[in-house]
N, C-alpha and C positions, 0 to 999 in steps of 0.2 A: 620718146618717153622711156625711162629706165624701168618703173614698176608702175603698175596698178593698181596693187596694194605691198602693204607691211608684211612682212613674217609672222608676224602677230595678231593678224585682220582675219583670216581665214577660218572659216565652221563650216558647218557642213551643209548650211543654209547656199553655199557657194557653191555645191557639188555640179559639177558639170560646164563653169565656170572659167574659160578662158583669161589666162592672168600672165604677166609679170613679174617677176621678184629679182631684188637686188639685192645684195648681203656681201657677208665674212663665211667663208664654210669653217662650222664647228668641228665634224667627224665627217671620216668618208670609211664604208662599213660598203665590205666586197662579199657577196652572196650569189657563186657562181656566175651565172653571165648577169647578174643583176648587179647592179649596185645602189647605196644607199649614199644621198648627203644630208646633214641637218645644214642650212644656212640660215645663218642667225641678224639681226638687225637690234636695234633698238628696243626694237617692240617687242619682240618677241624671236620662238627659231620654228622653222616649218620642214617637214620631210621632203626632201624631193625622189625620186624613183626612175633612176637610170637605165631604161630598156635595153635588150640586148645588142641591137644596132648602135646605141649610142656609149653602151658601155665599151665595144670595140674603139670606139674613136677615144672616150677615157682613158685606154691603154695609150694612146700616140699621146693625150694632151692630158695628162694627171695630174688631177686635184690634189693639191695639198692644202691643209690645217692654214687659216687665216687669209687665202684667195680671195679676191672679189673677184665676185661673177655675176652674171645675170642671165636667167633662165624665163624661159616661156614654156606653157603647159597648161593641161588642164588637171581642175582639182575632183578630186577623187574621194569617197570615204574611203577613211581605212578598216582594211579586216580589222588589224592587231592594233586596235587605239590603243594611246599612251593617255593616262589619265592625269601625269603629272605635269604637264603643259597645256595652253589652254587650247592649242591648236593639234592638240592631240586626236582627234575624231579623223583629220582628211591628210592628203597626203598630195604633193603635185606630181603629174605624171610628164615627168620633161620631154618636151617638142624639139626643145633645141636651146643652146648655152652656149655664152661667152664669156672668158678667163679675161676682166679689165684690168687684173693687178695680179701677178704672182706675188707671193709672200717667201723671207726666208721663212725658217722653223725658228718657232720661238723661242726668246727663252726660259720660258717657263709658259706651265698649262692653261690657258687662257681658261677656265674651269671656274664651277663652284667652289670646288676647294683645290687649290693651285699648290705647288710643290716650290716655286718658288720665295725666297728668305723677303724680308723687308724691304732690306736696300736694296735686292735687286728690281723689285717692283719698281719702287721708286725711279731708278734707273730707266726702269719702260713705265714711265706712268701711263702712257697714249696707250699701251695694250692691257696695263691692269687694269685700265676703267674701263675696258670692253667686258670683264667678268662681271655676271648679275651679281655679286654681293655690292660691289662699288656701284654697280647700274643706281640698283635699289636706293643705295643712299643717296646720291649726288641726285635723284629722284626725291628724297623727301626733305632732301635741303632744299628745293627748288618748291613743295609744295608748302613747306612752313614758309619761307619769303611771301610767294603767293599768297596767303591766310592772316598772313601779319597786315601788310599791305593793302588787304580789302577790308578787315574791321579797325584800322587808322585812318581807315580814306571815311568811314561811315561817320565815326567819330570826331570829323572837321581839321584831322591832321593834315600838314600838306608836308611833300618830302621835296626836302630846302637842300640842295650842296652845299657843302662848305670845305676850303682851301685844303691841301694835301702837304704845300707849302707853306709852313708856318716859320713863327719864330721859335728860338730853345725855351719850354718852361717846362722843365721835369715837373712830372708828376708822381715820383717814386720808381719808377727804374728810368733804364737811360735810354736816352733818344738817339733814335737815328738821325744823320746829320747830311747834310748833302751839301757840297760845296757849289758856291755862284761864282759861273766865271763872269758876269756884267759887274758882280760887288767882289772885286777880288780881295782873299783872304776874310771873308764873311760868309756864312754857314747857313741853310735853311731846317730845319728841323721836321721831318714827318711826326704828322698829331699821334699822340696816344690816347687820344679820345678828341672830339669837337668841343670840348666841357664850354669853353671860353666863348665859343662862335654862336654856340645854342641858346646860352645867358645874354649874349649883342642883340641874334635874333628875338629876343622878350623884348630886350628893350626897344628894337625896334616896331616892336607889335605885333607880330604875326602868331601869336596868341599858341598855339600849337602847330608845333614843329615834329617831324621823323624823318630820319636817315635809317638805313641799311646799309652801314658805312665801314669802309675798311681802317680798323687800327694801328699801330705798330709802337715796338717796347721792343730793346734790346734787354730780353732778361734770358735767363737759364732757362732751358725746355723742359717738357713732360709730356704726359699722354695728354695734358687738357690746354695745353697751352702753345703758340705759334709766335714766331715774329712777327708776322703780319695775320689779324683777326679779323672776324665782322661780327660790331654790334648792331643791335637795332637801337639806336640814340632815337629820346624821348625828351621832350619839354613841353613844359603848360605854361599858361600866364593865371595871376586872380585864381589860384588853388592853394588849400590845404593838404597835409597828408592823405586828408581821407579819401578824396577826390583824385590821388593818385593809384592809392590800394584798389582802391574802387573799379577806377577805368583800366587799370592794367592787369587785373584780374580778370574782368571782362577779359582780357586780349587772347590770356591763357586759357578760360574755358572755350573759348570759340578756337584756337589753334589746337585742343586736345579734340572738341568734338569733330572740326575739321578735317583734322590729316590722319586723326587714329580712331576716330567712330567713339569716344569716352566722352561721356556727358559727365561733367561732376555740376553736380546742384547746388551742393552745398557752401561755403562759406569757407574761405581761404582761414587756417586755424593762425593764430596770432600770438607770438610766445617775444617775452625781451633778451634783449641780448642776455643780461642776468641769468636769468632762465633756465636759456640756451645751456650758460657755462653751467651753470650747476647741475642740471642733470641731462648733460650731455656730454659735456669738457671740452664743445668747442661752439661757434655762432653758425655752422649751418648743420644743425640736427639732422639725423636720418629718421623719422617717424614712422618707417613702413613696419617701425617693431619695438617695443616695449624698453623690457630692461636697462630703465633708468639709473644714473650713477647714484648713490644714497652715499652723503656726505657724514662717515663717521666719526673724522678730526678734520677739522677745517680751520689755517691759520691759530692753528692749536686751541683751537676752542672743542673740546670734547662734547658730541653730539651724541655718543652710545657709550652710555657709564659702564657697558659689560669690555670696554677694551682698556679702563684702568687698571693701577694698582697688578698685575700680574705677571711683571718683567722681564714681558718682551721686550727687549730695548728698540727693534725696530720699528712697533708701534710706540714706544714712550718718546722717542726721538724726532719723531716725523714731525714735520711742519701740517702733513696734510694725510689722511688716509679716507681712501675711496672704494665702494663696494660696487660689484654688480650680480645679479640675482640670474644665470643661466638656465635655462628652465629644461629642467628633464636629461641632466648632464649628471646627475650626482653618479651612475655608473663608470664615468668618465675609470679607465685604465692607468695605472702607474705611469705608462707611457703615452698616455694624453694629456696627461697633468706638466708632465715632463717637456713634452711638447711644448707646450705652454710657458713653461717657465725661460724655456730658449727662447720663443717667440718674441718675449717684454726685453729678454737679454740683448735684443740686437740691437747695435748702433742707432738706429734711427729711431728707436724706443725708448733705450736708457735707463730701464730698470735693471734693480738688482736680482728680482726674483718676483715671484707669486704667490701669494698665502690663499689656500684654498679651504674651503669649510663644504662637506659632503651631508648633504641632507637627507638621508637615506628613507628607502621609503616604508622601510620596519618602522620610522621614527625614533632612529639611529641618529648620532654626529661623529663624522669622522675629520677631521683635518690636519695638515702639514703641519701643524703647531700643539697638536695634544697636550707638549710637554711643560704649555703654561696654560692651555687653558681648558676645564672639566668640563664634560658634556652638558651640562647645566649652564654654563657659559657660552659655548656654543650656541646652543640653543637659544638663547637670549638674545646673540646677535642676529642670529637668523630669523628674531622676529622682528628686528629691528631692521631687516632690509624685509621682509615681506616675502621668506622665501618660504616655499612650499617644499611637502616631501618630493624628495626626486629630485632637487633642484641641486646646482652647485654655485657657491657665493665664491664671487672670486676677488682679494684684496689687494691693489698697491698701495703702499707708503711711502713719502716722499718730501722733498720740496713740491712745495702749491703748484707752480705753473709744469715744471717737470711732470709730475703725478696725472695732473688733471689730463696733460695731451697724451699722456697713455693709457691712461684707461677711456679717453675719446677712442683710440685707436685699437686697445684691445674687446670693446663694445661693439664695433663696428666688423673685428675679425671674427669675433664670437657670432655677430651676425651671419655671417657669412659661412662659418662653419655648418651654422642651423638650419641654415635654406632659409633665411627670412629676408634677405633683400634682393627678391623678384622682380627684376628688369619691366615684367610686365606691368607690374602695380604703379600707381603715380600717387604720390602726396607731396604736395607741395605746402607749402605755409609762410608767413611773413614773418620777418625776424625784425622787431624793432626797438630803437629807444638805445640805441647804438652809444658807447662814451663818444664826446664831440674828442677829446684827448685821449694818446697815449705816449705814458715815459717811456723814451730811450733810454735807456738804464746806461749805456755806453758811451752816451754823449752827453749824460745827463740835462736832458732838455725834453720837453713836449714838441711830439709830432700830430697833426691831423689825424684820424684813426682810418678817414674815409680821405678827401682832399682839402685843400681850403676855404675852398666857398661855399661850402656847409654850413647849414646856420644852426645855433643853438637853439635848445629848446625855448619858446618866448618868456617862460618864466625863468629862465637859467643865463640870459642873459646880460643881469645885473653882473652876474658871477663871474662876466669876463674882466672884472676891476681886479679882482682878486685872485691871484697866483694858489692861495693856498685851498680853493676851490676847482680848482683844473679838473684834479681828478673825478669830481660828483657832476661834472656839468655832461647832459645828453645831449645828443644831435639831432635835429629832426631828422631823422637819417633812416633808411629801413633796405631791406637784401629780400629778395623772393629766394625761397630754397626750394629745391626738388630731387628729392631722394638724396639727402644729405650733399647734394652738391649746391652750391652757389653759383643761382645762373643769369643773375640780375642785382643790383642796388641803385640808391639814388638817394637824395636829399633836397628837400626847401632848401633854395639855393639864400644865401645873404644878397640884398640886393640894395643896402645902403652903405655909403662911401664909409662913415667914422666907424661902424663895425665892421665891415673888410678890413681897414685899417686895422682896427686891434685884432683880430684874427690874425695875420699878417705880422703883427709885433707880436703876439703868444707863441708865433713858431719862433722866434730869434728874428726876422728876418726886420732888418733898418729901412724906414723911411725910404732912404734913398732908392736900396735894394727892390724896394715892391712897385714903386712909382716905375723902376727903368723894365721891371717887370712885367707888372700888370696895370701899370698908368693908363693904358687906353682902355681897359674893364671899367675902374672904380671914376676915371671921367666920365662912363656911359653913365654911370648911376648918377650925374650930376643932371643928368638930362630927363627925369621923369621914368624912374624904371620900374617896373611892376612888381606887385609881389608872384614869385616864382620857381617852381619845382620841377623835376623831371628824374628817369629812370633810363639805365642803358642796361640791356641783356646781352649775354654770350651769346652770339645767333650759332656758333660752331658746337658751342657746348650745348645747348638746348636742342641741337636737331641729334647728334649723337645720345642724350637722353632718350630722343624721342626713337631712336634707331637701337634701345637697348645695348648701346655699347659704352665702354668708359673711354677709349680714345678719338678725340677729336679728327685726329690724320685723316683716315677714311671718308669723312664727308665734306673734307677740301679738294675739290679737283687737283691743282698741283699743288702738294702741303710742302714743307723743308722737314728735313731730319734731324735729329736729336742735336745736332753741332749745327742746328739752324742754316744750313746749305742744301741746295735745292741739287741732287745728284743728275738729273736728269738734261739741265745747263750747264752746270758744273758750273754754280754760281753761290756764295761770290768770285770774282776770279779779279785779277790785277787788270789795269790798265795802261795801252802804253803813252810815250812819255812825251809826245802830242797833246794828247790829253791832259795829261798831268801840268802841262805847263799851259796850257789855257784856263786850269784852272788854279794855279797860282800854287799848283802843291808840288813837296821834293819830290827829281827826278830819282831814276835810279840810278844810283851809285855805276859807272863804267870800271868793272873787275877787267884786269886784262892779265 
């Protein structure tokens, strides 16, 4: 037997208590002929206490940083407990030890806060996820899986596999492809969702289905995205929208009460896409704070008569100008405003500038534009955003869609500045009523806004006869948000043939084209197929919500780095040319 118990088992209910313990040594701490180890596990880390006879043999057989070893001993209270572990109270008094693994020195501090960069982690992932921050997570990934899993199993879901190997049907970024050497020079495509398998299973009846499933998209990385992901894939048979909001709601009050002790009571808040854009400037709201956009040119319809007639040419000009009301800023410094104005200036912003109006709390008005407009004007505007003394309104003008993704962006930074988006706080809400269309302006054609088998709204359906309807027709379609991110959507899926069909002809795509595409879908629907809905979540992105962080890396055991290669295989890497020729692809060129 290696131990008797964990690093982490041990109180002082134990004292006196003949044990085992196995581990990693964290620190080794020399106090004349004493010495001290922490060895750490899993569970937790426990002191051990090297007597002087055994600290002599220490000298001949020394512990270093990342050893396994396994001691025997009895546990002790300690004089000097540590109150910041929970094994803080005892301490073991070593009998005797065995070195089962020397270790080199790391390269970097296996610690709470570690010295080492990124990549190099990555490099040692096997010893960066021996540090409790990564413990911690890979910990409450494991407990949201768990909590998902037991109120979908209550709820009569059953969890269905489905194929890794598919055929190619993009779904908006590109597929991973893997070649077959049995079908030489034909390609298998890894899913970037189950969307197709999930819709088969309705029709085959199995009424509600979930996976825990892993993804894959070859698209450009970030802090919230991976080549390969895992969602929790969802489907119902015989439902409505409400019957989705409904039950999946449920899912998230029982995974917050769950895994984070938060009970929400209340009623998931419900806002339309519409909505979203206008007093937000984009479809996944951040709600944990106020300071809505107030539309005061929009597609040049003038909504605050105090910004005519006074020749500003950058507001006469604008297609769109947008306000926001900062609360308790109007002290803001020359060189905060300044700040500011660089902030909107940066490439990934794309404004020209900032127009600011100071609400002073004499019941003053200052602003960057005095030179057209009087304090009586000011002031006007300022009651037209609802702005209080103290406050500062801050203005871009623009083209519509430009405008509106910066003042989404600079709402969200102003958050941020203020302390008002608290990792700890959760609001989540449903976003719906999504357009079923959107123009590519580029290609001048309608794409899906969500995928193709989204249905329209049942009244909006006649409207797929008519082209110049596209743009007004909704989708059954809706997005769970949580703290301004998007961590789940879904749609009433279409579930008869001659609408797939025209869905399917609304994007461009020919007869031919969709039959050699999705022929074996829309002949399922020939065979008695249900009406049918369902919802897929980010499970990577919801457990880093739920872990207070914004990047997802950390709660993937082995993630890929920003060029989507895994450092730690040093993968992807080439193949040689054995392989290549079994699978029917060019060898390498012989340079001599």
């Amino acid at each position: 037997m290696y131990r008797t118990h964990t690093c982490g088992e041990l109180r002082t209910q134990h004292t006196g208590t003949e044990v085992k313990l196995a581990g990693w040594v964290q620190t080794v701490r020399k106090f004349g002929s004493i010495t001290f180890v922490d060895l750490r596990d899993r569970y937790g880390i426990t002191q051990l206490v090297f007597d002087e006879q055994l600290n002599t043999r220490l000298g001949e057989e020394p512990l270093g940083r990342e050893f396994v070893i396994q001691v025997t001993g009895k546990v002790l209270e300690r004089s000097n407990k540590n109150a910041k572990i929970p094994t803080g109270d005892v301490e073991i008094s070593v009998a005797d030890f065995t070195v089962m693994n020397s270790a080199a020195t790391p390269p970097f501090t296996i610690e709470e806060d570690t010295d080492g960069g990124d990549e190099l982690r990555m490099k040692y992932r096997y010893l960066d996820l021996r540090r409790p921050p990564l413990k911690k997570n890979i910990e409450l990934r494991y407990r949201v899986n768990r909590s998902v899993r037991n109120y979908l199993d209550t709820q009569g879901f059953w969890d269905i596999e489905t194929p890794f190997l598919i055929r190619s049907t993009p779904e908006g970024a590109r597929d991973f492809v893997v070649p077959s050497r049995m079908n030489e020079g034909q390609f298998y495509a890894l899913p970037q969702s189950p969307q197709t398998f999930k819709q088969l299973l309705m029709v085959s009846g199995y009424d509600r289905y979930y996976q825990v499933v892993k993804c894959f998209r070859d698209e450009d990385l970030r802090a919230d995205r991976q080549p390969e992901f895992t969602q929790i894939d969802c489907e119902m048979s015989f439902v409505e929208q409400e019957d989705i909001l409904n039950t999946f709601e449920g899912l998230f009050k029982h995974v917050f009460k769950d895994v984070k002790g938060v009970e929400i009571t209340e009623a998931f808040p419900r806002m339309t896409f519409d909505d979203a854009m206008w007093h937000y400037g984009n479809d996944k709201p951040d709600i944990r704070f106020e300071m809505k956009i107030q539309n005061a040119k929009s597609k040049n319809e003038v909504n605050c008569a105090s910004l005519s007639g006074a020749g500003f040419k950058v507001f006469d000009d604008a297609e769109t100008i947008l306000m926001i009301c900062a609360p308790g800023c109007s002290e803001y410094s020359r060189k905060q405003t300044d700040e500011l104005t660089e902030w909107v200036k940066r490439p990934q912003i794309g404004m020209t500038g900032v127009v600011y109006i100071k609400c002073n709390a004499d019941g003053t008005y200052k602003s960057s534009v005095d030179k057209f407009y009087n304090e009586e004007k000011l002031k006007e505007i300022a009651g037209f955003c609802g702005a209080k003394a103290g406050d500062l309104i801050l203005i871009l003008a623009g083209v519509e869609t430009r405008t509106r993704k910066a003042m989404s962006e600079l709402r969200l930074e102003m958050g941020n500045r203020l302390g008002l988006r608290d990792h700890a706080v959760y609001k989540p809400l449903w976003v719906i009523d999504f357009p079923l269309f959107e123009l590519d302006e580029e290609n001048n054609r309608w794409v899906a806004r969500h995928h193709p088998f989204t249905s329209p709204k049942p009244e909006h359906i006649e409207w797929m006869n008519d082209l110049s309807k596209y743009g007004d027709i909704k989708a059954n379609a809706y997005d769970i948000v949580l703290n301004g991110t998007e961590i789940g959507g879904g749609s009433i899926r279409i579930f008869r043939r001659e609408l797939q069909e025209k869905m399917f002809a609304a994007l461009g795509m020919s007869k031919e084209e969709a039959q050699d595409k999705f022929g074996f879908l829309m002949g399922a629907f020939e065979y008695g197929a249900p009406p049918h809905g369902g919802i897929a979540f980010g499970f990577d992105r919801l457990c880093a919500l739920l872990g207070g962080q914004e990047s997802i890396r950390d709660f993937i055991a082995f993630p890929k780095n920003n060029s989507g290669r895994d450092v730690m295989l040093d993968a992807p890497s080439s193949i040689d040319d054995v392989q290549k020729k079994e699978l029917g692809l060019p060898l390498t060129p012989n340079i001599s």
